[in-house]
Phi, psi and omega in degrees: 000156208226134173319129169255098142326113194247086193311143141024262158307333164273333178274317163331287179314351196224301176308307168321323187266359188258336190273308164306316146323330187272317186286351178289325184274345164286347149319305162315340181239353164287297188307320162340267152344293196302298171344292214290270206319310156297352188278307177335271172340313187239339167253131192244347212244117187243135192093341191247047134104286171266136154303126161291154155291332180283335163309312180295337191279320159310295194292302161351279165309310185289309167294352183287305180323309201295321207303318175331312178290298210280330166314269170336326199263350201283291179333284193315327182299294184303349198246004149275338180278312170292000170276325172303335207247000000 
């Protein structure tokens, strides 16, 4: 297999989309989670279809935490990185 010479700018241009591809799938697998562990947490009557309110209400509150969390942690990342930089 043979070297393909890449300017610069192609390489940039290749980190970016490869960077973009990684966050898409830790979205994908954060939602995931997030999915499996409140329903697991908040739906108890499995199989009749419908949610109760108080299950709808459960799962609510719980994804607002996880989006809560995934800020904050979002937060932290970036204000470390601009202390790095």
């Amino acid at each position: 297999l043979g070297s393909v010479a890449m300017s610069s700018s192609e390489q940039a241009a290749a980190i970016d989309q490869l960077r973009k591809e990684v966050n898409a799938q830790a979205q994908r697998e954060l939602l995931t989670k997030m999915t499996e562990k409140c329903f697991a947490k908040c739906v108890s009557s499995k199989g009749s279809g419908n949610l109760d309110r108080s299950e709808q209400l459960c799962l609510g509150m719980c994804i607002d935490r996880y989006v809560d969390c995934m800020n904050a942690v979002n937060e932290a990342l970036v204000n470390r990185q601009q202390a790095r930089s």
